[in-house]
mmCIF file of the N, C-alpha and C atoms, coordinates in Angstrom:
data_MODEL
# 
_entry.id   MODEL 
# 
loop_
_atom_site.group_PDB 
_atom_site.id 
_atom_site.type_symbol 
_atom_site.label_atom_id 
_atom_site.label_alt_id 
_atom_site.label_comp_id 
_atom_site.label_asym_id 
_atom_site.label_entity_id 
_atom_site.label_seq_id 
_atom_site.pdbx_PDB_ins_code 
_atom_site.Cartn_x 
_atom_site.Cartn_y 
_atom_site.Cartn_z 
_atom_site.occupancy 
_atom_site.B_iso_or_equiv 
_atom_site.pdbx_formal_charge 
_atom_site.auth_seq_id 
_atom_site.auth_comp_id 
_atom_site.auth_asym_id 
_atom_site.auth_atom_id 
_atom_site.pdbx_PDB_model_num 
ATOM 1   N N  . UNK A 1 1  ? -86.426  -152.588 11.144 1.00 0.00 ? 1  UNK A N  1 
ATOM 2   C CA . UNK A 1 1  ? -85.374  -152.971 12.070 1.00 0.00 ? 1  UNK A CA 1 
ATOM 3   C C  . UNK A 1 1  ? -85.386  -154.495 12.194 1.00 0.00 ? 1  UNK A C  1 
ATOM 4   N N  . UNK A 1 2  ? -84.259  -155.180 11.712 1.00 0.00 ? 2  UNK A N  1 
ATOM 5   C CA . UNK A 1 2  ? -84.051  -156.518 11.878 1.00 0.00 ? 2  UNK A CA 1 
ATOM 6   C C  . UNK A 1 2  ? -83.273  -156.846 12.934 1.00 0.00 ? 2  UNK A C  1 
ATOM 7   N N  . UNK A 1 3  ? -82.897  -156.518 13.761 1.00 0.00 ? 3  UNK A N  1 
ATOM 8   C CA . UNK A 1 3  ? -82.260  -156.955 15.132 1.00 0.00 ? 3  UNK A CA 1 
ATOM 9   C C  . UNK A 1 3  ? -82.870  -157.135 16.385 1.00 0.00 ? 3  UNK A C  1 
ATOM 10  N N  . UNK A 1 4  ? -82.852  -157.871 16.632 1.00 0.00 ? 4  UNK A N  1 
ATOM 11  C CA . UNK A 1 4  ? -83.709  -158.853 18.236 1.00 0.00 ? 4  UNK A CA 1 
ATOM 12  C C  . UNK A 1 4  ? -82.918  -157.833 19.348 1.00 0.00 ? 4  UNK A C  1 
ATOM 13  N N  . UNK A 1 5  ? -84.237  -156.882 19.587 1.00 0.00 ? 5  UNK A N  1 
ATOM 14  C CA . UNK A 1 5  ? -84.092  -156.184 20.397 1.00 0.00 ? 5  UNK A CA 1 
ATOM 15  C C  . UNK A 1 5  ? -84.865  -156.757 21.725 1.00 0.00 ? 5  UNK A C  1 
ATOM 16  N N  . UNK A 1 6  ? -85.405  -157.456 22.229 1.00 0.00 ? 6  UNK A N  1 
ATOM 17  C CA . UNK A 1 6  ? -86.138  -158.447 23.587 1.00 0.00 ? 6  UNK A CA 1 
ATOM 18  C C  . UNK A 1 6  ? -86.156  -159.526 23.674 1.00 0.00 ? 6  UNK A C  1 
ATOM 19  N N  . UNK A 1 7  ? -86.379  -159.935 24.495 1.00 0.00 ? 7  UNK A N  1 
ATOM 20  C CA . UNK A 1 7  ? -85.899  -161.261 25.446 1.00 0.00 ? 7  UNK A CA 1 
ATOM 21  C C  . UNK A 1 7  ? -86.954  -162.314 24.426 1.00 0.00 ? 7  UNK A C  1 
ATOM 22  N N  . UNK A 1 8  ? -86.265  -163.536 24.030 1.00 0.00 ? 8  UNK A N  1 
ATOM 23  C CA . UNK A 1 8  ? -86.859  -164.031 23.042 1.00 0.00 ? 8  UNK A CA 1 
ATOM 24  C C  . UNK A 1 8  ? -87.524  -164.938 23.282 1.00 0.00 ? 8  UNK A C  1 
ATOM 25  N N  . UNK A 1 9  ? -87.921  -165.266 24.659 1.00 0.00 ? 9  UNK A N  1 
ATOM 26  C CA . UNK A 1 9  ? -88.827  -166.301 25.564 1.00 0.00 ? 9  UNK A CA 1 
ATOM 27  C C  . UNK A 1 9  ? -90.185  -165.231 26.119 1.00 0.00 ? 9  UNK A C  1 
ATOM 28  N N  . UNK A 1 10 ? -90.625  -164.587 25.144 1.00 0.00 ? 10 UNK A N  1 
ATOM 29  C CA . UNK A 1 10 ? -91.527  -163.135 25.723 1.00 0.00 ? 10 UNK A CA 1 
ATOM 30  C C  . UNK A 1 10 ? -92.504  -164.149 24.756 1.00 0.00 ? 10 UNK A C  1 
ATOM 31  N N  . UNK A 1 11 ? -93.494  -163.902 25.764 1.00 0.00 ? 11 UNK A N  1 
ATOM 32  C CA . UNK A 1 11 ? -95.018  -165.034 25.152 1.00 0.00 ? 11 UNK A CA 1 
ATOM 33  C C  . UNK A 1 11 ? -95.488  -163.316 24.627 1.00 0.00 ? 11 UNK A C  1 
ATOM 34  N N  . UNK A 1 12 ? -95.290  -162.035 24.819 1.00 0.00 ? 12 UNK A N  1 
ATOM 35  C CA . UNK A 1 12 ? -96.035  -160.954 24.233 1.00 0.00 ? 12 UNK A CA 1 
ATOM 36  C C  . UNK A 1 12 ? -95.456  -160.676 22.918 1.00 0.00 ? 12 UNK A C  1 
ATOM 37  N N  . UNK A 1 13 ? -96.473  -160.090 22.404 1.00 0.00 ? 13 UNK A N  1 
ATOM 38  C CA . UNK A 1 13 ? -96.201  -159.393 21.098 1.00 0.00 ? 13 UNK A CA 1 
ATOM 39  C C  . UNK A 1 13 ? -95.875  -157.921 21.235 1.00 0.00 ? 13 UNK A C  1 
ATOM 40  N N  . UNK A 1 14 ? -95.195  -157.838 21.469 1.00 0.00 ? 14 UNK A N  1 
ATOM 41  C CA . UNK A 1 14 ? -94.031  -156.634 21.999 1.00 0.00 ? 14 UNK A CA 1 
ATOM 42  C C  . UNK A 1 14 ? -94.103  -155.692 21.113 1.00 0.00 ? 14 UNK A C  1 
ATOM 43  N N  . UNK A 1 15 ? -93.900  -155.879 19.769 1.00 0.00 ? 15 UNK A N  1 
ATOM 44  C CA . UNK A 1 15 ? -93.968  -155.066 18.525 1.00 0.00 ? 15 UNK A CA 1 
ATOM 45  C C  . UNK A 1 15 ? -95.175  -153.720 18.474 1.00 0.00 ? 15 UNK A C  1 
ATOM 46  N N  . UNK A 1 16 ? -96.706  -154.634 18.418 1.00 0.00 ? 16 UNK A N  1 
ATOM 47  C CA . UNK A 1 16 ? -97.920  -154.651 18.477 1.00 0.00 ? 16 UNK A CA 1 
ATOM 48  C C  . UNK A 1 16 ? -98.065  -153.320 19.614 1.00 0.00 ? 16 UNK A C  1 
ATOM 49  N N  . UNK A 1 17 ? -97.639  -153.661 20.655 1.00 0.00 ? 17 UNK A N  1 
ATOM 50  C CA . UNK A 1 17 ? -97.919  -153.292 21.922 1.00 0.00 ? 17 UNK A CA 1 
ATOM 51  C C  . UNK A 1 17 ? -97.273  -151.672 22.222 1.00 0.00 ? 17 UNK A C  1 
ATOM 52  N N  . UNK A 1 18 ? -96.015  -151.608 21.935 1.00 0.00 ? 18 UNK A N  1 
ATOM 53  C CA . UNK A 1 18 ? -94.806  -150.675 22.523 1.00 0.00 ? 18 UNK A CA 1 
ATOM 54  C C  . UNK A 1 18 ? -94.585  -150.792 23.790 1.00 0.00 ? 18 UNK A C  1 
ATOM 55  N N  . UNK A 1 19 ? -95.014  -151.769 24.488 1.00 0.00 ? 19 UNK A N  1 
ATOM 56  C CA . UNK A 1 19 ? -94.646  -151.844 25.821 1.00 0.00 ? 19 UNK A CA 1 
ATOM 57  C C  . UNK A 1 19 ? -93.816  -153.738 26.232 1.00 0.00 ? 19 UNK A C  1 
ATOM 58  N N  . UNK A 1 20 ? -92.839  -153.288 26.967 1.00 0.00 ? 20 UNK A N  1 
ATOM 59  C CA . UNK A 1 20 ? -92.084  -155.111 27.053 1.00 0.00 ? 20 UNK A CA 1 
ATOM 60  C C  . UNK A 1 20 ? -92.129  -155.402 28.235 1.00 0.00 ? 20 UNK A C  1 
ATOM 61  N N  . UNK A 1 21 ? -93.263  -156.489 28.781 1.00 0.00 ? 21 UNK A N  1 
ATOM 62  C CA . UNK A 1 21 ? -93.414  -156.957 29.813 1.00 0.00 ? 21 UNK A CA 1 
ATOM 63  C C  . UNK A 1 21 ? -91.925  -157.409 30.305 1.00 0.00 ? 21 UNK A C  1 
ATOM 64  N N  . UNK A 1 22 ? -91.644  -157.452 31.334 1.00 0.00 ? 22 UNK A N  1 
ATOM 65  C CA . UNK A 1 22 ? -90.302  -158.323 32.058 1.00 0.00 ? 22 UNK A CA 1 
ATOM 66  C C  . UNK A 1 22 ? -90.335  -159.151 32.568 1.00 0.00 ? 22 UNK A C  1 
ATOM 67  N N  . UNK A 1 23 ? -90.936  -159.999 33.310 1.00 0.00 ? 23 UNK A N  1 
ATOM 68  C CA . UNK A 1 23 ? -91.107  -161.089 34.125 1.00 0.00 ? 23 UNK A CA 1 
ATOM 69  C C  . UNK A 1 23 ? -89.202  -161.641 34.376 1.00 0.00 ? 23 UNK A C  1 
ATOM 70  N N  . UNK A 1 24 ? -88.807  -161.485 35.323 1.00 0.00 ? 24 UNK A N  1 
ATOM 71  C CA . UNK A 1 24 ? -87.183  -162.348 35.955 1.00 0.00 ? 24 UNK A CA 1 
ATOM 72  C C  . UNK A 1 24 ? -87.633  -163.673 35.690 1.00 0.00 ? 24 UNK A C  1 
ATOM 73  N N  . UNK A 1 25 ? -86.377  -163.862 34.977 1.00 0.00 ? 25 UNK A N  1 
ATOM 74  C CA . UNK A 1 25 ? -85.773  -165.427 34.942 1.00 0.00 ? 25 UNK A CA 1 
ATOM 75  C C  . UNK A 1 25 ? -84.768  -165.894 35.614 1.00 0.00 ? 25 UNK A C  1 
ATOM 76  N N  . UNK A 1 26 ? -84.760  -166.033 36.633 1.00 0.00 ? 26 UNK A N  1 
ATOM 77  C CA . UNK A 1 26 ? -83.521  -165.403 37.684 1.00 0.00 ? 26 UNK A CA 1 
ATOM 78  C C  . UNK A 1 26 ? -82.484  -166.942 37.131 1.00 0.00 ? 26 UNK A C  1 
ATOM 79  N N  . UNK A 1 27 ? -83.176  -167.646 36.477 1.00 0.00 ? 27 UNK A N  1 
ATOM 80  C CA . UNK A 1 27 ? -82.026  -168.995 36.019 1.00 0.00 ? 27 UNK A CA 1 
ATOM 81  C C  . UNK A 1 27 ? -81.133  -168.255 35.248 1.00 0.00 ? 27 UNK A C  1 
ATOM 82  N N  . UNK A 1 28 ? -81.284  -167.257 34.611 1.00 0.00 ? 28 UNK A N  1 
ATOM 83  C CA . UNK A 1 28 ? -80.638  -166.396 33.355 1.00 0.00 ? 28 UNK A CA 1 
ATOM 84  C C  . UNK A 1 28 ? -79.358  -165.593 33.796 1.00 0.00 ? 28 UNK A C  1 
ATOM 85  N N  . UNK A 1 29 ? -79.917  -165.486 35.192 1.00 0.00 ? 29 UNK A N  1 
ATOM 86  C CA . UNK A 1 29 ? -78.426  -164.756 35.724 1.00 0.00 ? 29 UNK A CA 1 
ATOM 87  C C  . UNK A 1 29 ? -77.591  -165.392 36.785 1.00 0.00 ? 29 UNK A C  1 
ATOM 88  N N  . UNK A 1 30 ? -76.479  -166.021 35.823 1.00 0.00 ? 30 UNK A N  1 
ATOM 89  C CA . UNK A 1 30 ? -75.643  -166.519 36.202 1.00 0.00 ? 30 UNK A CA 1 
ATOM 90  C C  . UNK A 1 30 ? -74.352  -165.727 36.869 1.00 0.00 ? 30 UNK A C  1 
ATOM 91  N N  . UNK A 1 31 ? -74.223  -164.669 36.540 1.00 0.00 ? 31 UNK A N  1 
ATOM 92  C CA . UNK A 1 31 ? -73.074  -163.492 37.033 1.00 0.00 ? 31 UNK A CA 1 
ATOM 93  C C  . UNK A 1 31 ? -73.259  -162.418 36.638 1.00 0.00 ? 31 UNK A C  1 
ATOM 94  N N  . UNK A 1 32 ? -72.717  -161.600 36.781 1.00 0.00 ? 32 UNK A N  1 
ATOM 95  C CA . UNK A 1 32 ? -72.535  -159.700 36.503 1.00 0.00 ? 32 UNK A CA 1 
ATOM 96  C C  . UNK A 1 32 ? -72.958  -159.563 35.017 1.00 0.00 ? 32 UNK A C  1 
ATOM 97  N N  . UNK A 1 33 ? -72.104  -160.647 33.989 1.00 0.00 ? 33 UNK A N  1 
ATOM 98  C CA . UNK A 1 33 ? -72.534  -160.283 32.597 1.00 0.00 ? 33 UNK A CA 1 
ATOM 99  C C  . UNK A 1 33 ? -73.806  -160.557 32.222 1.00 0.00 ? 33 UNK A C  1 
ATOM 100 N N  . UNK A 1 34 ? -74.203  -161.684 32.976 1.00 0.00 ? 34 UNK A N  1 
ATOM 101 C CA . UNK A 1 34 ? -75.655  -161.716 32.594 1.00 0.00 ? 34 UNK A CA 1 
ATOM 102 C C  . UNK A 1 34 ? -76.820  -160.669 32.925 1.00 0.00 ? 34 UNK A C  1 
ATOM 103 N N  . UNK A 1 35 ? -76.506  -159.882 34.156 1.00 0.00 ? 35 UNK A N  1 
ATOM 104 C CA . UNK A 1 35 ? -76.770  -158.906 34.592 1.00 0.00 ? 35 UNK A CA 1 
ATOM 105 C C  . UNK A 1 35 ? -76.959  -157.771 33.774 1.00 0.00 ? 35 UNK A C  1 
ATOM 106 N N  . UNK A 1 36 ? -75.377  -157.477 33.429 1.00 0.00 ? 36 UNK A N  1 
ATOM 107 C CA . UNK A 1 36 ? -75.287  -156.170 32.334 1.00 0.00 ? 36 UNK A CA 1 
ATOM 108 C C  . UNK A 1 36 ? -76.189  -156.462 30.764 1.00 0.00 ? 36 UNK A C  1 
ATOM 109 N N  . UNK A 1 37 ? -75.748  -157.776 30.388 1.00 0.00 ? 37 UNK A N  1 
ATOM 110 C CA . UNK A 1 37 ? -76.510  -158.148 29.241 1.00 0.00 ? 37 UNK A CA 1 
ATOM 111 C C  . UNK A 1 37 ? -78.290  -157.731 29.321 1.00 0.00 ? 37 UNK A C  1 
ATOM 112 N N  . UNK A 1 38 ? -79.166  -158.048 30.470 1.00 0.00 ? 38 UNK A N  1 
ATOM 113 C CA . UNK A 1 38 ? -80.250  -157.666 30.735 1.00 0.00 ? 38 UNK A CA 1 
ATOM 114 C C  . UNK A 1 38 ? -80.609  -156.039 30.655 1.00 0.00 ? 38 UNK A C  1 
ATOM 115 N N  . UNK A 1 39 ? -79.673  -155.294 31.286 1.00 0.00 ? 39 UNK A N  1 
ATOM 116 C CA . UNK A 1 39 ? -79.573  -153.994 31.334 1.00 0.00 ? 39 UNK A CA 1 
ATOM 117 C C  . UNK A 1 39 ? -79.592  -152.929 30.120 1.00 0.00 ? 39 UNK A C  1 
ATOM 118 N N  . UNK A 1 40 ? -78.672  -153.772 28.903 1.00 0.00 ? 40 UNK A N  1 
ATOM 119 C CA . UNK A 1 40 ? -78.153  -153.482 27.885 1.00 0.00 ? 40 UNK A CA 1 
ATOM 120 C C  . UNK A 1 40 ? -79.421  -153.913 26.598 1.00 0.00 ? 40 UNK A C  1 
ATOM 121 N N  . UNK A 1 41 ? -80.110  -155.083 26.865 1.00 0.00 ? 41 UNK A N  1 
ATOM 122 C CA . UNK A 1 41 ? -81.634  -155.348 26.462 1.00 0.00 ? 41 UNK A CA 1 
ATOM 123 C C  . UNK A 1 41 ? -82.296  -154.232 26.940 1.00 0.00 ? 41 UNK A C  1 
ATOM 124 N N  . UNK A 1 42 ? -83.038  -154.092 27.967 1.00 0.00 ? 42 UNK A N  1 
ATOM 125 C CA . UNK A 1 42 ? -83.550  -153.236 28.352 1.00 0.00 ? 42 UNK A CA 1 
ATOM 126 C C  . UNK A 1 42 ? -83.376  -151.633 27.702 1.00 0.00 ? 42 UNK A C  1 
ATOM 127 N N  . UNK A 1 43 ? -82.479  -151.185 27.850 1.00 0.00 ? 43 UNK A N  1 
ATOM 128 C CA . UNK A 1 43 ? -81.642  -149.925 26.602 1.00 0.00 ? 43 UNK A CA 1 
ATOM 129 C C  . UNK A 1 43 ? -81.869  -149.863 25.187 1.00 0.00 ? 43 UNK A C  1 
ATOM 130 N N  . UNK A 1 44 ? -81.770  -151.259 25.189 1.00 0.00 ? 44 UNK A N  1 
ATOM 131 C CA . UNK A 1 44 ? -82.415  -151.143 23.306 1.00 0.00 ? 44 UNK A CA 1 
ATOM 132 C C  . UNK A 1 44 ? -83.758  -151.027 23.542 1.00 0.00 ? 44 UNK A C  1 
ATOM 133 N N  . UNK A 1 45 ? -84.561  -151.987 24.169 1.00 0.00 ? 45 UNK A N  1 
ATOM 134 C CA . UNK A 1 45 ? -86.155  -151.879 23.986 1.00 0.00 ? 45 UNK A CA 1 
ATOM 135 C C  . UNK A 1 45 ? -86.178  -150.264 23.992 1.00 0.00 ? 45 UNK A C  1 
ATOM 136 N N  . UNK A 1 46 ? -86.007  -149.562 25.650 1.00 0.00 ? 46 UNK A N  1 
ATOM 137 C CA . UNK A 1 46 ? -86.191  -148.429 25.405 1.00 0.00 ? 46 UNK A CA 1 
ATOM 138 C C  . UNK A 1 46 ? -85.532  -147.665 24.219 1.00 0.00 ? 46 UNK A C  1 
ATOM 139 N N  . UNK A 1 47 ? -84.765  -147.471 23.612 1.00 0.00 ? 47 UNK A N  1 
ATOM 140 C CA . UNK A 1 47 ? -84.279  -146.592 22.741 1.00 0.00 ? 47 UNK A CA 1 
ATOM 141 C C  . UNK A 1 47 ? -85.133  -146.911 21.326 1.00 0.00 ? 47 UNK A C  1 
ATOM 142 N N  . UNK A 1 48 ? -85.106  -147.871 20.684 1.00 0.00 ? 48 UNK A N  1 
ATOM 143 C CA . UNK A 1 48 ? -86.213  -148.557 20.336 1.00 0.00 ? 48 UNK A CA 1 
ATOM 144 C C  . UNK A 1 48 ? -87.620  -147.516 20.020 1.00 0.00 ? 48 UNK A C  1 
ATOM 145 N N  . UNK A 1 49 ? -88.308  -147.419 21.315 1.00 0.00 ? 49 UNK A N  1 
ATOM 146 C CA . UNK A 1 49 ? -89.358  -146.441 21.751 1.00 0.00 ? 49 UNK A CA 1 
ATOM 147 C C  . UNK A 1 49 ? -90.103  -147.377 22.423 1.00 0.00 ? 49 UNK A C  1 
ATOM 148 N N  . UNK A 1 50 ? -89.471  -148.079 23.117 1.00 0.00 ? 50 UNK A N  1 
ATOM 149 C CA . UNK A 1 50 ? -90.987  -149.055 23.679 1.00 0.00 ? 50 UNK A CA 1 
ATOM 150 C C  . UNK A 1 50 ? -90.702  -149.189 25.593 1.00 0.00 ? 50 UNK A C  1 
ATOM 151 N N  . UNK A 1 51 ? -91.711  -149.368 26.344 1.00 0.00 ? 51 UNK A N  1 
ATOM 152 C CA . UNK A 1 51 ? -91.990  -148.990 27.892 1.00 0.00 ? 51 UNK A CA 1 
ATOM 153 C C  . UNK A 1 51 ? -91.028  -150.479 28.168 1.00 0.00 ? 51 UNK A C  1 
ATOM 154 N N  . UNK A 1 52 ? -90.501  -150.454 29.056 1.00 0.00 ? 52 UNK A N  1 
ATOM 155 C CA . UNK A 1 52 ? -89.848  -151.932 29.645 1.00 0.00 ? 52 UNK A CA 1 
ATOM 156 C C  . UNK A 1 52 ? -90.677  -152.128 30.985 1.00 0.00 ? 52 UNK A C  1 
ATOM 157 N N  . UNK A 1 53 ? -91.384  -152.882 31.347 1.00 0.00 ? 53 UNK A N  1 
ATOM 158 C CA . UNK A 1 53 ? -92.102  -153.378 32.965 1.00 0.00 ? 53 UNK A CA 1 
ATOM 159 C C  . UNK A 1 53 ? -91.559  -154.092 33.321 1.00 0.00 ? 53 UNK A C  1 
ATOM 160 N N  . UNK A 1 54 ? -90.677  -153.949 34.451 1.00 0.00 ? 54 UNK A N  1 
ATOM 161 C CA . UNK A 1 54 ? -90.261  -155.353 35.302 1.00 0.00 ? 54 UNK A CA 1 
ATOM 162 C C  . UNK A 1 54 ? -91.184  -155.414 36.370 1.00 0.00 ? 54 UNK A C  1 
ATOM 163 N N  . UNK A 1 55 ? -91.452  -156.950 36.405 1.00 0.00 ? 55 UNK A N  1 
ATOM 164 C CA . UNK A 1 55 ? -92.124  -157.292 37.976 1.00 0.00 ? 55 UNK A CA 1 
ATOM 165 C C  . UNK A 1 55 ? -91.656  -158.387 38.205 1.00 0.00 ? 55 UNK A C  1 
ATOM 166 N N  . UNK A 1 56 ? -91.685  -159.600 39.170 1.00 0.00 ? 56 UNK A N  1 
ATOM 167 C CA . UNK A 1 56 ? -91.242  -160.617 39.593 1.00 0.00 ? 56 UNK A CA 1 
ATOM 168 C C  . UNK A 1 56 ? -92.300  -161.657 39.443 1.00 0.00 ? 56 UNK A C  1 
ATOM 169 N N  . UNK A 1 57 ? -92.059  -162.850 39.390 1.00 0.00 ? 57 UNK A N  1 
ATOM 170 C CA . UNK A 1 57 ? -93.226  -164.054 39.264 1.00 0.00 ? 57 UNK A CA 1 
ATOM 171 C C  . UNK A 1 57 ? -94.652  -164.369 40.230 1.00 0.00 ? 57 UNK A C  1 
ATOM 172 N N  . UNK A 1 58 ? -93.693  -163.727 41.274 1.00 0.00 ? 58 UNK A N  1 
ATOM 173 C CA . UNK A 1 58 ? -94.666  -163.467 42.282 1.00 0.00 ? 58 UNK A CA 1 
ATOM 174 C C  . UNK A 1 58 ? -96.055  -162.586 42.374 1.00 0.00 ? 58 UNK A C  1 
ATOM 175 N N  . UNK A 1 59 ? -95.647  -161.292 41.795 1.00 0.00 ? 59 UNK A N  1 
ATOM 176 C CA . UNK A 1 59 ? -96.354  -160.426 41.795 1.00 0.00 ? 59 UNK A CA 1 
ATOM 177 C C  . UNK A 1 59 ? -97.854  -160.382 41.047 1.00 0.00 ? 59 UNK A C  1 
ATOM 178 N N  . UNK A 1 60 ? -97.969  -160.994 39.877 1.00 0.00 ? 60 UNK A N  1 
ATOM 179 C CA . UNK A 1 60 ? -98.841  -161.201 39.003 1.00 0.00 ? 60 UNK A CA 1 
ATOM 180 C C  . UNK A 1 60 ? -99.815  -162.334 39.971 1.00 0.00 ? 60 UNK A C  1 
ATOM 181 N N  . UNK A 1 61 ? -100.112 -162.937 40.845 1.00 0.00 ? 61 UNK A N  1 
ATOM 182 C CA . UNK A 1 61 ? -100.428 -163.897 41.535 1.00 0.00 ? 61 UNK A CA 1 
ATOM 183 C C  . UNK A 1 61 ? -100.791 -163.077 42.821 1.00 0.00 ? 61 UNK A C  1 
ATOM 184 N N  . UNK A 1 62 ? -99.459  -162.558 43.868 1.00 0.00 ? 62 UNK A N  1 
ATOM 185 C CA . UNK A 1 62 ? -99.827  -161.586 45.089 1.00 0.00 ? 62 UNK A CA 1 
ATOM 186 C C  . UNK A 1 62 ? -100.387 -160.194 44.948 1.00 0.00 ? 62 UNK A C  1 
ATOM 187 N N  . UNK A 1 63 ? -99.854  -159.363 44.126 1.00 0.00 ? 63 UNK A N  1 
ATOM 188 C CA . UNK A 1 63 ? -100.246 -157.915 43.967 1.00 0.00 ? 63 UNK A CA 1 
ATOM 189 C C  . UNK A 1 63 ? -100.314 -158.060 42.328 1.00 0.00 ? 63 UNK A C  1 
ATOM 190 N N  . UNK A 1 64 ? -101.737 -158.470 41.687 1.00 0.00 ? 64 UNK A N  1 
ATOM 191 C CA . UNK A 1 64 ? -101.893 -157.962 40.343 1.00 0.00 ? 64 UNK A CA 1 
ATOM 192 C C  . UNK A 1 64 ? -102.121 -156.691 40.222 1.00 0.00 ? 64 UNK A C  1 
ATOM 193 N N  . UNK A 1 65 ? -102.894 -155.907 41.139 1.00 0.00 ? 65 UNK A N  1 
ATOM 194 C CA . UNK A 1 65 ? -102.958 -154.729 41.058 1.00 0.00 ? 65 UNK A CA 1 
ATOM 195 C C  . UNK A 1 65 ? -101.626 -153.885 40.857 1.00 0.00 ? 65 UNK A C  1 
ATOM 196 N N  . UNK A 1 66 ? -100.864 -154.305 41.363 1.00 0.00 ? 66 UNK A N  1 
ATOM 197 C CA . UNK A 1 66 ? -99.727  -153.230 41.492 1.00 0.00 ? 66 UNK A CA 1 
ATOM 198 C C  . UNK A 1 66 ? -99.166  -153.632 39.742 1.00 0.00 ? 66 UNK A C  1 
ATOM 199 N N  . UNK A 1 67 ? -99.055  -154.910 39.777 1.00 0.00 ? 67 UNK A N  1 
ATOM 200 C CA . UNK A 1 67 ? -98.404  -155.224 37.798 1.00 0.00 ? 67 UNK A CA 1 
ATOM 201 C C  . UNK A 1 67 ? -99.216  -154.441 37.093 1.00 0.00 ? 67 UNK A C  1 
ATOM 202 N N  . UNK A 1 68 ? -100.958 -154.504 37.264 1.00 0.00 ? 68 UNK A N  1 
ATOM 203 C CA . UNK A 1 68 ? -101.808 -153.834 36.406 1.00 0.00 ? 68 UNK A CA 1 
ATOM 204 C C  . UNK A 1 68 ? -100.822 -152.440 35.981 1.00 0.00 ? 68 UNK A C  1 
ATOM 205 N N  . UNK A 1 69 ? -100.889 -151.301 37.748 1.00 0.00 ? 69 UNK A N  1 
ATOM 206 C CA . UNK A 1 69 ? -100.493 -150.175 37.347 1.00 0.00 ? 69 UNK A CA 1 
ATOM 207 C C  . UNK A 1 69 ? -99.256  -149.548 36.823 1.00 0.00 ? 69 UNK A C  1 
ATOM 208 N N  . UNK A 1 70 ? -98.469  -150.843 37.071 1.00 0.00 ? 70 UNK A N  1 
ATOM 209 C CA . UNK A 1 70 ? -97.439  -150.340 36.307 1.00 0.00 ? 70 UNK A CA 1 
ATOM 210 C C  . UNK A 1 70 ? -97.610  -150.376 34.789 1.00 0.00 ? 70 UNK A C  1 
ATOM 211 N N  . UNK A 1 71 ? -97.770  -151.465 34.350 1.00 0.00 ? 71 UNK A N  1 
ATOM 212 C CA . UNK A 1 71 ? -98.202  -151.353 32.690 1.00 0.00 ? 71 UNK A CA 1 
ATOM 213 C C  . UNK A 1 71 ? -98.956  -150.335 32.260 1.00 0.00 ? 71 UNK A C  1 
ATOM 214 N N  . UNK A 1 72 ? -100.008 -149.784 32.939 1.00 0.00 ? 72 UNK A N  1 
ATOM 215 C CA . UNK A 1 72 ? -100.927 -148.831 33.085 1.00 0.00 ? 72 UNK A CA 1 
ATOM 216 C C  . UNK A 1 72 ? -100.134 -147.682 32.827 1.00 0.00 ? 72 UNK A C  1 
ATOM 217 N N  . UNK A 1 73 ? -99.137  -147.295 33.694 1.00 0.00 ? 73 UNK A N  1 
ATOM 218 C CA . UNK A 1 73 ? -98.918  -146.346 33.687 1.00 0.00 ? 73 UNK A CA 1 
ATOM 219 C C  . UNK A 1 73 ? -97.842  -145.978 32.453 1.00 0.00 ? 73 UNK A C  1 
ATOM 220 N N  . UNK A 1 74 ? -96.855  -147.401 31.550 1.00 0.00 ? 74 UNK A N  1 
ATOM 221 C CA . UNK A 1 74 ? -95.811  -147.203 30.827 1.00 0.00 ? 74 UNK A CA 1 
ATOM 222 C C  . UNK A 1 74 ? -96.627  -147.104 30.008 1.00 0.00 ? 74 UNK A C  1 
ATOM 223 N N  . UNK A 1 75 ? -98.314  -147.821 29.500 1.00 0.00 ? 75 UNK A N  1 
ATOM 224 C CA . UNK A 1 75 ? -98.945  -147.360 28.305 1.00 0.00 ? 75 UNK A CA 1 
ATOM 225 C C  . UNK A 1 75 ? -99.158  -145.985 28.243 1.00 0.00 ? 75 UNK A C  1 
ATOM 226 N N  . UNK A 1 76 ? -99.142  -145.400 29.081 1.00 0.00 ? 76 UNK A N  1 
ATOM 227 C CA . UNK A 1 76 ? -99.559  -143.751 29.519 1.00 0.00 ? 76 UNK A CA 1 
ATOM 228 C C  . UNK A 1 76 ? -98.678  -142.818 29.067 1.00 0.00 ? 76 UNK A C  1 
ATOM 229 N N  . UNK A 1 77 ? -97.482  -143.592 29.402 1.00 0.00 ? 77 UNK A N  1 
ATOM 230 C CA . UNK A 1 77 ? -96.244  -142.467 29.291 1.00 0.00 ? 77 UNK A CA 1 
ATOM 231 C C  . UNK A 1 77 ? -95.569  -142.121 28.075 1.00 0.00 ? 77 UNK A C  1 
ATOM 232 N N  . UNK A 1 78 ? -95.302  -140.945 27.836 1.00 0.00 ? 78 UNK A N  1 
ATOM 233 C CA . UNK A 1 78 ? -94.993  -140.739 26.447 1.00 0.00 ? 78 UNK A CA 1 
ATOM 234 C C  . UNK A 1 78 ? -93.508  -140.709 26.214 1.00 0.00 ? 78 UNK A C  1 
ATOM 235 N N  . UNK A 1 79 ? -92.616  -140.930 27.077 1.00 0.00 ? 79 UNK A N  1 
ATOM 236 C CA . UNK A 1 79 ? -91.044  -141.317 26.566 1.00 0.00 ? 79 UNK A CA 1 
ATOM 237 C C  . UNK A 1 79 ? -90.730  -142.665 27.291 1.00 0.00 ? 79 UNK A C  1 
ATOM 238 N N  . UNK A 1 80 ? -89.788  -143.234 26.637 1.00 0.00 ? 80 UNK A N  1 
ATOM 239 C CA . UNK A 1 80 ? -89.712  -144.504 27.526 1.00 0.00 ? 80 UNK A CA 1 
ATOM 240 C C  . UNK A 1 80 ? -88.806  -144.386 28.619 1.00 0.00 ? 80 UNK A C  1 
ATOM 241 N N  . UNK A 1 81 ? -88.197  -143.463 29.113 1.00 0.00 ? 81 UNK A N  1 
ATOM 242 C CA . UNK A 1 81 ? -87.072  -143.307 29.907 1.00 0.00 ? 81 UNK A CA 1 
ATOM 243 C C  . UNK A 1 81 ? -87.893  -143.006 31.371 1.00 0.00 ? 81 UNK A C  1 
# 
């Protein structure tokens, strides 16, 4: 598959992994399309076969635990939906 299916500022190796960290770039959303465009990423990763994690910038810093379990739990899971 040659088509850039994730966000192309992803410091992960996404491929490697099957799972696509999210971290918000909230500069990125400028209106609704940028919105849907994210949504529509997200759809490919999953269809793809790979886990999508969103968390916020914050979180990795206030609640790592909670980022831990989510990743935790999309490595776990056996469909991406």
């Amino acid at each position: 598959m040659n088509q850039e299916i994730g966000p192309r500022d992803s410091p992960w190796d996404v491929q490697s992994r099957g799972w696509a960290p999210a971290p918000p770039g909230l500069g990125k959303y400028n209106d609704r399309n940028d919105a849907i465009e994210q949504l529509e990423r997200d759809r490919r990763l999953r269809d793809a076969g790979f886990q999508v994690v969103h968390f916020t910038w914050k979180e990795p810093f206030g609640t790592p635990e909670l980022v831990l379990s989510r990743i935790r739990k999309a490595i776990a899971t056996t469909t991406p939906y």
